[in-house]
ZAKE-556180 format. One record per atom (N, C-alpha, C): residue in one letter; atom name; x, y, z. Coordinates in nm, 3 decimals. Layout:
<pts>
- residu | atome | px | py | pz
- A | CA | X | Y | Z
...
</pts>
This chain:
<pts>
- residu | atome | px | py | pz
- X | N | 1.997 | 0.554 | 0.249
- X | CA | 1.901 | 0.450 | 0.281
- X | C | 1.791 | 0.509 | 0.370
- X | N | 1.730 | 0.441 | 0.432
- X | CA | 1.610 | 0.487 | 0.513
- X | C | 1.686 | 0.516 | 0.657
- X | N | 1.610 | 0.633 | 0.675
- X | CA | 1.665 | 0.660 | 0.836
- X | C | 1.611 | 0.655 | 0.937
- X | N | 1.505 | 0.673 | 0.979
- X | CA | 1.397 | 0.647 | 1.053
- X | C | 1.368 | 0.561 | 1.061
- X | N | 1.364 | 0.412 | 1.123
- X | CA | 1.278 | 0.270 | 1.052
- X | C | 1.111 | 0.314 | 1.097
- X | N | 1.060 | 0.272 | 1.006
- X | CA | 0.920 | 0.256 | 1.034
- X | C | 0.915 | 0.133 | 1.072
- X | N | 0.777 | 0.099 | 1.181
- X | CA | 0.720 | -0.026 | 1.204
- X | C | 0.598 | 0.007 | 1.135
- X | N | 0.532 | -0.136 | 1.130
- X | CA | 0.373 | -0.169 | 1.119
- X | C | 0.315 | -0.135 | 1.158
- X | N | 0.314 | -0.006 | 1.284
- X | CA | 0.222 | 0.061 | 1.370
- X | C | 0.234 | 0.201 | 1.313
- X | N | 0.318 | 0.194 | 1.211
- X | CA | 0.312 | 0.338 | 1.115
- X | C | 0.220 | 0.329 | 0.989
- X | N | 0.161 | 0.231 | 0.980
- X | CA | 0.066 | 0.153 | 0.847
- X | C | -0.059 | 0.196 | 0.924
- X | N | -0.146 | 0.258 | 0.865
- X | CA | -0.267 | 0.298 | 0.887
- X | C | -0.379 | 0.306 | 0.823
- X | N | -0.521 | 0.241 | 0.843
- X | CA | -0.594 | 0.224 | 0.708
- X | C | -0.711 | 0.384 | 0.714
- X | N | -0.717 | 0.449 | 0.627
- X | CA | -0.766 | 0.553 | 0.647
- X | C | -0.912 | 0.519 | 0.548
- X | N | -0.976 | 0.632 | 0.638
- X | CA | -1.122 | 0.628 | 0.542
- X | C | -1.139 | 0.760 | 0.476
- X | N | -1.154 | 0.714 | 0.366
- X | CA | -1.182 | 0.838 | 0.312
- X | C | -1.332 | 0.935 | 0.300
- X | N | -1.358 | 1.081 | 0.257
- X | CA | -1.481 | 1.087 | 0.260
- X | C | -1.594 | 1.012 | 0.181
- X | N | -1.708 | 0.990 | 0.130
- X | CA | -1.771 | 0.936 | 0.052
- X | C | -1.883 | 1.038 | 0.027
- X | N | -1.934 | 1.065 | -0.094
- X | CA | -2.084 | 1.170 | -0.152
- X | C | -2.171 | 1.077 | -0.212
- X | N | -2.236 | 1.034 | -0.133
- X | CA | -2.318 | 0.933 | -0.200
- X | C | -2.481 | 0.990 | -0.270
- X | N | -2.463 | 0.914 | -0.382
- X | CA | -2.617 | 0.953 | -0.471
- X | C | -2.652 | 0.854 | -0.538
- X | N | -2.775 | 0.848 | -0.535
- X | CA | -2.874 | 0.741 | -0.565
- X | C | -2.835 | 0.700 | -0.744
- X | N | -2.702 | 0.784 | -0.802
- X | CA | -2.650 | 0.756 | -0.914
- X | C | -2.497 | 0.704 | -0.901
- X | N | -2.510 | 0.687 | -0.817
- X | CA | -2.357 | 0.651 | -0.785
- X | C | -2.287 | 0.705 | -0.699
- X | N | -2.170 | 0.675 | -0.608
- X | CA | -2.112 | 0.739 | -0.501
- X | C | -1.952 | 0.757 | -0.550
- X | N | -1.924 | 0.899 | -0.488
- X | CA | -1.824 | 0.945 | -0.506
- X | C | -1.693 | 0.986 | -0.409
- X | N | -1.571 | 0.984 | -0.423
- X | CA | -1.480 | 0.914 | -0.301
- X | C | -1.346 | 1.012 | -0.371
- X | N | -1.348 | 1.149 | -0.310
- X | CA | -1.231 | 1.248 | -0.332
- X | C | -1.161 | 1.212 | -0.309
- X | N | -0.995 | 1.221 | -0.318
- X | CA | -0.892 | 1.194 | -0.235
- X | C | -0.792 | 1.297 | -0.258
- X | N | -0.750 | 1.392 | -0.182
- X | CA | -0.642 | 1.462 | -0.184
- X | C | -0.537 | 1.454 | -0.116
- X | N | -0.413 | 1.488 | -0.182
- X | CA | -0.240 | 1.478 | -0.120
- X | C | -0.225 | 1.546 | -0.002
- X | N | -0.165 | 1.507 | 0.070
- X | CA | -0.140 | 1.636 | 0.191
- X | C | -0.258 | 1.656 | 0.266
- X | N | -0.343 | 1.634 | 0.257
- X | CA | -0.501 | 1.664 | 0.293
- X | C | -0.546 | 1.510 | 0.378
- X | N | -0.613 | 1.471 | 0.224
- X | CA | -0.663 | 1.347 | 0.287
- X | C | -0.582 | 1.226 | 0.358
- X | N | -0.401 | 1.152 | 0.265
- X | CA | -0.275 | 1.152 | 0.269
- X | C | -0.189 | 1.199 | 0.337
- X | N | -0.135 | 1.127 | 0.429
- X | CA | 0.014 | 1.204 | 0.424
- X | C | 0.108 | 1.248 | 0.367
- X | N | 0.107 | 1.261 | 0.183
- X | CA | 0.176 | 1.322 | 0.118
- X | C | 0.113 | 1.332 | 0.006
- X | N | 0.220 | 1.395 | -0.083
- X | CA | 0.148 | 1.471 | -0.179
- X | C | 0.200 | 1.373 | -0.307
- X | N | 0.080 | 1.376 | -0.369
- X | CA | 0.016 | 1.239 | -0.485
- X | C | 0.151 | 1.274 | -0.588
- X | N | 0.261 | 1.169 | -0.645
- X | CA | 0.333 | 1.172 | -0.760
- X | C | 0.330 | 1.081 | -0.869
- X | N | 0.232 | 0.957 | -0.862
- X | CA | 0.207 | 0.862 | -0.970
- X | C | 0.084 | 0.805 | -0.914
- X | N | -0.003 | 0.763 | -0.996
- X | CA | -0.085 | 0.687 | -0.998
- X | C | -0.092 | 0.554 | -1.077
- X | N | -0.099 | 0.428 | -1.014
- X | CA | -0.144 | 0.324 | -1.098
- X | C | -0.247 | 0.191 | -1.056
- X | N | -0.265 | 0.146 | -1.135
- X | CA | -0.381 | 0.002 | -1.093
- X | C | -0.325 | -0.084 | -1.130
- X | N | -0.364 | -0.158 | -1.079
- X | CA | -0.321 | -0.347 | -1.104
- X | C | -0.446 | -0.440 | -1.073
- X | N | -0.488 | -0.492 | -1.203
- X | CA | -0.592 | -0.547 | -1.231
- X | C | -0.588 | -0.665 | -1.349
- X | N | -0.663 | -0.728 | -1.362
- X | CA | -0.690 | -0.898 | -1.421
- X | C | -0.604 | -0.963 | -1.367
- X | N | -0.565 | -0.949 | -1.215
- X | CA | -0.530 | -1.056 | -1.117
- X | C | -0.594 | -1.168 | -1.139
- X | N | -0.575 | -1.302 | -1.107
- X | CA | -0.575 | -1.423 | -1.123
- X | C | -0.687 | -1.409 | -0.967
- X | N | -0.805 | -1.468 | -0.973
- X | CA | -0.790 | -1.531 | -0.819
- X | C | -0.744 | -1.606 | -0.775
- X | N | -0.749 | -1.515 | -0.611
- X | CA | -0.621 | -1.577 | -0.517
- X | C | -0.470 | -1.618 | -0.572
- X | N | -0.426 | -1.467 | -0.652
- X | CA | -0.303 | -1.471 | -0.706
- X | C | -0.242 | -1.390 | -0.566
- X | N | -0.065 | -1.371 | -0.590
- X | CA | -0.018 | -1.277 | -0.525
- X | C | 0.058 | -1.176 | -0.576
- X | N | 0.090 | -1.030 | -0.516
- X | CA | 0.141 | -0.929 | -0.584
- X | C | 0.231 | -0.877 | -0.463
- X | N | 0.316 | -0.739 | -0.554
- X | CA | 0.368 | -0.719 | -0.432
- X | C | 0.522 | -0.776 | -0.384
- X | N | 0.546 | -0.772 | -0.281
- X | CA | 0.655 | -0.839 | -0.201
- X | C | 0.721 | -0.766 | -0.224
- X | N | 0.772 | -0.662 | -0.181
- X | CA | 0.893 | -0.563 | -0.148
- X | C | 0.882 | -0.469 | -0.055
- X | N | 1.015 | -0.383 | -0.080
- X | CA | 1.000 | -0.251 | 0.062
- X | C | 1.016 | -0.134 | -0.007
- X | N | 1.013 | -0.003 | -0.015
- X | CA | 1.122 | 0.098 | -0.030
- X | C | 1.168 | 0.152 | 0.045
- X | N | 1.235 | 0.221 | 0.001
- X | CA | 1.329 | 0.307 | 0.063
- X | C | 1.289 | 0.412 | 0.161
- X | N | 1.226 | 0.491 | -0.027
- X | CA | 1.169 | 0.639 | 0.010
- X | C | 1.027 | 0.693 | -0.022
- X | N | 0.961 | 0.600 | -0.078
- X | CA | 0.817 | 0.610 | -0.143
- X | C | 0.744 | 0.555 | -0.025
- X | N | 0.681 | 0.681 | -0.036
- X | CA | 0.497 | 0.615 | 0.058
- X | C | 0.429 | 0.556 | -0.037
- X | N | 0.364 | 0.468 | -0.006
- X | CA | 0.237 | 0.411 | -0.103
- X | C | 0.099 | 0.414 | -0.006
- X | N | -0.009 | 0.450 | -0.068
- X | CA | -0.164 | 0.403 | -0.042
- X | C | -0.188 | 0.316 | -0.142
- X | N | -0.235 | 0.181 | -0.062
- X | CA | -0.330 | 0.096 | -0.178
- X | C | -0.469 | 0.120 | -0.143
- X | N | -0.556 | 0.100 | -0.258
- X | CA | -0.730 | 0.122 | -0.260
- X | C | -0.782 | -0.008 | -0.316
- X | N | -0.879 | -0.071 | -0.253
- X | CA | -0.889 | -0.211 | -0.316
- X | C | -1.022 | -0.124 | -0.424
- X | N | -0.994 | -0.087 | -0.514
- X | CA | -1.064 | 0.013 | -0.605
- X | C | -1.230 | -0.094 | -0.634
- X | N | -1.207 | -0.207 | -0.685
- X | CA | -1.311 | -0.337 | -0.669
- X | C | -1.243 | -0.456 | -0.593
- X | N | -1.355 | -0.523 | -0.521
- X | CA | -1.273 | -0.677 | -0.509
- X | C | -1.217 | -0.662 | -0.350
- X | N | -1.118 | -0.778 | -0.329
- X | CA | -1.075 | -0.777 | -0.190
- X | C | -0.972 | -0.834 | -0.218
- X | N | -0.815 | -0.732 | -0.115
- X | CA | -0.742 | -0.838 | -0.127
- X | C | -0.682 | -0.813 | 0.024
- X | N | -0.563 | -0.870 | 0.051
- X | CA | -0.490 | -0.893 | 0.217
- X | C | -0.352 | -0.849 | 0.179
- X | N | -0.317 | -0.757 | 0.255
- X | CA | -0.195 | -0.729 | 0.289
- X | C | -0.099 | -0.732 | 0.377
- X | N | 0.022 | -0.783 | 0.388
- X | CA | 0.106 | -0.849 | 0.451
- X | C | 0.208 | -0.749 | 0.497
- X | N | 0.223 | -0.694 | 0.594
- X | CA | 0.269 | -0.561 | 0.646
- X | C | 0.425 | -0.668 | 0.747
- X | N | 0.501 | -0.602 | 0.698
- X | CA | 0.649 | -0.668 | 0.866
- X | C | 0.707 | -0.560 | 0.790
- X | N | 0.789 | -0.534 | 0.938
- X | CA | 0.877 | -0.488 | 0.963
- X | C | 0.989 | -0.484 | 0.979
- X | N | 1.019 | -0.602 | 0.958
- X | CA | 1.172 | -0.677 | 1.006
- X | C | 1.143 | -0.743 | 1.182
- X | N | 1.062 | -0.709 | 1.223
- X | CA | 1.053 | -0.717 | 1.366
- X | C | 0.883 | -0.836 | 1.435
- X | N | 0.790 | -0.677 | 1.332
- X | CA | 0.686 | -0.740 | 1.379
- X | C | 0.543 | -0.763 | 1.220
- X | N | 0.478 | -0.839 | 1.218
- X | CA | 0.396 | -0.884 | 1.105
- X | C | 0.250 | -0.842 | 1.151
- X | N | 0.169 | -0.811 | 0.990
- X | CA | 0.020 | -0.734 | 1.037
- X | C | -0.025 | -0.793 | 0.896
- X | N | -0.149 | -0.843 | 0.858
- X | CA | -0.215 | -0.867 | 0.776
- X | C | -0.366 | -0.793 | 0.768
- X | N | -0.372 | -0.704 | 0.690
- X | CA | -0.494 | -0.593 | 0.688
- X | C | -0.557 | -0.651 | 0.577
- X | N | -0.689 | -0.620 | 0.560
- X | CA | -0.764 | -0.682 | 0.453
- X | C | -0.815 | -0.497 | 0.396
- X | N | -0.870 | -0.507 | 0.274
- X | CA | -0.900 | -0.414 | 0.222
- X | C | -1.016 | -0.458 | 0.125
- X | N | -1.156 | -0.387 | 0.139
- X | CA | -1.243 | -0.431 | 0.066
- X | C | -1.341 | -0.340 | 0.050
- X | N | -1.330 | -0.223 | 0.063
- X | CA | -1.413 | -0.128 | 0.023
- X | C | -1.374 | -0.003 | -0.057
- X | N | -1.403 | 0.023 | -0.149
- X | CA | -1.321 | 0.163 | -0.249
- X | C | -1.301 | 0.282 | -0.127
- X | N | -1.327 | 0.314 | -0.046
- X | CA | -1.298 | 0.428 | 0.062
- X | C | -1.254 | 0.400 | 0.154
- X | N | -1.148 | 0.293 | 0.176
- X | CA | -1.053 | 0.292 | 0.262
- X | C | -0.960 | 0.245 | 0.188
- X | N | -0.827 | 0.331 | 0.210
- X | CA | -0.703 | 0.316 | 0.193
- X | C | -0.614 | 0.227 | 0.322
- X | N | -0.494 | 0.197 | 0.262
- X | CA | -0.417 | 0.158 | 0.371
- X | C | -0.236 | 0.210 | 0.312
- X | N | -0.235 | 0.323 | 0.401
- X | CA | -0.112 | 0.391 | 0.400
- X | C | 0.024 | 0.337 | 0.415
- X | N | 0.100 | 0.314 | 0.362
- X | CA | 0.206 | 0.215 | 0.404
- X | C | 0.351 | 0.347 | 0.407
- X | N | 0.419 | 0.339 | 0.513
- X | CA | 0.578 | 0.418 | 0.468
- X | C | 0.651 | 0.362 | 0.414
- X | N | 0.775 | 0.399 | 0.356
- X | CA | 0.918 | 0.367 | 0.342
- X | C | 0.972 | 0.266 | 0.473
- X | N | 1.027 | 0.148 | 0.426
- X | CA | 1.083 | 0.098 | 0.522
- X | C | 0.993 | -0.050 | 0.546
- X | N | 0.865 | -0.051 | 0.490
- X | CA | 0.810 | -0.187 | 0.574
- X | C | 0.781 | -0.277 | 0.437
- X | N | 0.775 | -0.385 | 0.434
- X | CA | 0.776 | -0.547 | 0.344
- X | C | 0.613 | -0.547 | 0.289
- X | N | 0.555 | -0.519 | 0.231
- X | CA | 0.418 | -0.543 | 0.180
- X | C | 0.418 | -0.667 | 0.087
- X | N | 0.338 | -0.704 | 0.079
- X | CA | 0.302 | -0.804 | -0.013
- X | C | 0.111 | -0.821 | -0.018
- X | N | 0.094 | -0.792 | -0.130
- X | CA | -0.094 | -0.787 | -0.165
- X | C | -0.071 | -0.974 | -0.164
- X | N | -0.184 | -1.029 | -0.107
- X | CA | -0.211 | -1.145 | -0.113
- X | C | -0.393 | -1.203 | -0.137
- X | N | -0.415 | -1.265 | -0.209
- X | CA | -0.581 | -1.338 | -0.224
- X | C | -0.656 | -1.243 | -0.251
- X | N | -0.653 | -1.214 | -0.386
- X | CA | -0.725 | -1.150 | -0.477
- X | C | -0.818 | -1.207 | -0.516
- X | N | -0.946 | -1.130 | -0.497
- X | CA | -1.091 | -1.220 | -0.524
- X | C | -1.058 | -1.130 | -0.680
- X | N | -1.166 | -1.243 | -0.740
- X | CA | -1.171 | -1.244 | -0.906
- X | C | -1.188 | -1.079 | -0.891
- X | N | -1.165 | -1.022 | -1.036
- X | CA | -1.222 | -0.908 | -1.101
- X | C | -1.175 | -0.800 | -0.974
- X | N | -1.052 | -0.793 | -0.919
- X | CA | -1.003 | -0.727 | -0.795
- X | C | -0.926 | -0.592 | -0.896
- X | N | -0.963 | -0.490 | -0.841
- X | CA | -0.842 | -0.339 | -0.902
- X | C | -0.788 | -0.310 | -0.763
- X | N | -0.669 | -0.261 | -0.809
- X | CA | -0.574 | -0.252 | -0.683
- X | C | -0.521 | -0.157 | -0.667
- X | N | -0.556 | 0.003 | -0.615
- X | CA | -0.506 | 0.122 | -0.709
- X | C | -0.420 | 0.195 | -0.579
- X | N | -0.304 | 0.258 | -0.679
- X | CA | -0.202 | 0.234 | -0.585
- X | C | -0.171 | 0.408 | -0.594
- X | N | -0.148 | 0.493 | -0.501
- X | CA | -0.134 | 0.640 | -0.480
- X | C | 0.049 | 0.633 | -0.404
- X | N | 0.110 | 0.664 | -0.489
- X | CA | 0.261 | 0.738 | -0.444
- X | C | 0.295 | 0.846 | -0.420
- X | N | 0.406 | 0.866 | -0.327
- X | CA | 0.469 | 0.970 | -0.329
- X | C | 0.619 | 1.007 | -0.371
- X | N | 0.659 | 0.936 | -0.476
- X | CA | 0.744 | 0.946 | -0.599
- X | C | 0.706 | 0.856 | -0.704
- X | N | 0.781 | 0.921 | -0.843
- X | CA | 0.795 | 0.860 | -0.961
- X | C | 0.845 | 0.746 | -0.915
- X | N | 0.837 | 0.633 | -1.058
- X | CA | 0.869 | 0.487 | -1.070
- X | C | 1.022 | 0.529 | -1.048
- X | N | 1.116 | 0.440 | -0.961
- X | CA | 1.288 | 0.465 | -0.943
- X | C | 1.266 | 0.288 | -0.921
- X | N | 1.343 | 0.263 | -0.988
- X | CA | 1.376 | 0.084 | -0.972
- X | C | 1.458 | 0.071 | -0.836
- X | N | 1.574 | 0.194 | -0.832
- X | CA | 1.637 | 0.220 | -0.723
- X | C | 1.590 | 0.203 | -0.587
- X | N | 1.479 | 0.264 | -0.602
- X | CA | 1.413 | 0.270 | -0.402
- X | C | 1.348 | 0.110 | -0.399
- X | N | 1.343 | 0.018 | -0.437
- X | CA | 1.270 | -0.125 | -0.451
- X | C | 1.388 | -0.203 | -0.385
- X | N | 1.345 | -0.259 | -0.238
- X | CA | 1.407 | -0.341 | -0.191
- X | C | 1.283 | -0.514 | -0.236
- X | N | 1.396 | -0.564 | -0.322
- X | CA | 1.310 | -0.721 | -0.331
- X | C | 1.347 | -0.826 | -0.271
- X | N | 1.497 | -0.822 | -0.232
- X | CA | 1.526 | -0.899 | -0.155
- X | C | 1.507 | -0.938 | -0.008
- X | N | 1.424 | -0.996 | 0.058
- X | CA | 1.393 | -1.027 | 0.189
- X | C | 1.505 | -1.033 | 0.255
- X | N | 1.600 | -1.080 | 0.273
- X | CA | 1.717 | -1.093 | 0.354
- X | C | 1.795 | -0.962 | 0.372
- X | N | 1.820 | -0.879 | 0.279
- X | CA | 1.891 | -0.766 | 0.219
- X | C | 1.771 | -0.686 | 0.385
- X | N | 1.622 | -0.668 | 0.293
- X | CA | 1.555 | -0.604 | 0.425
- X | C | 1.557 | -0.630 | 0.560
- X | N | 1.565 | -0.772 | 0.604
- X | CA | 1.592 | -0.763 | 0.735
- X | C | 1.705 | -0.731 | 0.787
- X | N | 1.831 | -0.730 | 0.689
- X | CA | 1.976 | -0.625 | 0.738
- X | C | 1.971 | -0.553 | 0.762
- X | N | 1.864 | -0.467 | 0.670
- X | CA | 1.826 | -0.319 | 0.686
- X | C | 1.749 | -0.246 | 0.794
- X | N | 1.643 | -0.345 | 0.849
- X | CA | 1.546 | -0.331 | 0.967
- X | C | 1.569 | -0.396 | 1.067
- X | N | 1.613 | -0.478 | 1.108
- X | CA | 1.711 | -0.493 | 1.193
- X | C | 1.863 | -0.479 | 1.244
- X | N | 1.942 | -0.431 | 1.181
- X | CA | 2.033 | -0.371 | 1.195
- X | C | 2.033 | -0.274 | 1.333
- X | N | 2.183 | -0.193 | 1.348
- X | CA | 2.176 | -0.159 | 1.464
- X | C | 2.128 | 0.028 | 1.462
</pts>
């Protein structure tokens, strides 16, 4: 299981660089570099509903960065302990999340991409969905 607990004060929204040109602007992101780890899946989540919700779980062992790639949405950060709601609305800021804390994407403005940077493959295994199960886990002794 997780050994370390992370709190919400381990969630950090990072900015990334930006190259901007009068043709469009451009927004690198590297593993290990830009990240605290090194990139193993990439995916998006998009034709959200407005003001739908996504989300709601923990893992284990996967870091995630979300990128509100278009659009705006709010994220719901606890710990078992303590709660943080970050908003995300610009393609060059990320918000880093560890292993160990409850996310949930919430109020998705229309036409929202939601692009999500890991540090493991899809494991159904590391997915805590149960809320109760997590606060055993994060609060515990």
């Amino acid at each position: 299981m997780m050994k370390k607990r992370a709190t919400i004060f381990n969630c950090s929204v990072i900015e990334f660089p930006r190259i901007q040109d009068r043709a469009g602007n451009l927004t690198p992101i590297e593993g290990s570099r830009d990240i605290p780890f090194e990139i193993e899946r990439v995916f998006y989540i998009y034709d959200i509903p407005g003001g739908e919700d996504r989300g709601a779980h923990a893992h284990k062992t996967c870091h995630q960065l979300l990128i509100a790639a278009s659009g705006s949405f709010d994220i719901m950060l606890d710990d078992g302990r303590n709660k943080r709601t970050v908003t995300l609305n610009r393609p060059y800021f990320g918000l880093y999340i560890p292993p160990g804390i409850w996310a949930a994407e919430m109020g998705f403005s229309s036409g929202s991409i939601c692009l999500v940077l890991t540090s493991h493959k899809y494991d159904p295994t590391d997915y805590i969905f149960d809320y109760p199960e997590f606060q055993r886990i994060n609060t515990g002794p």
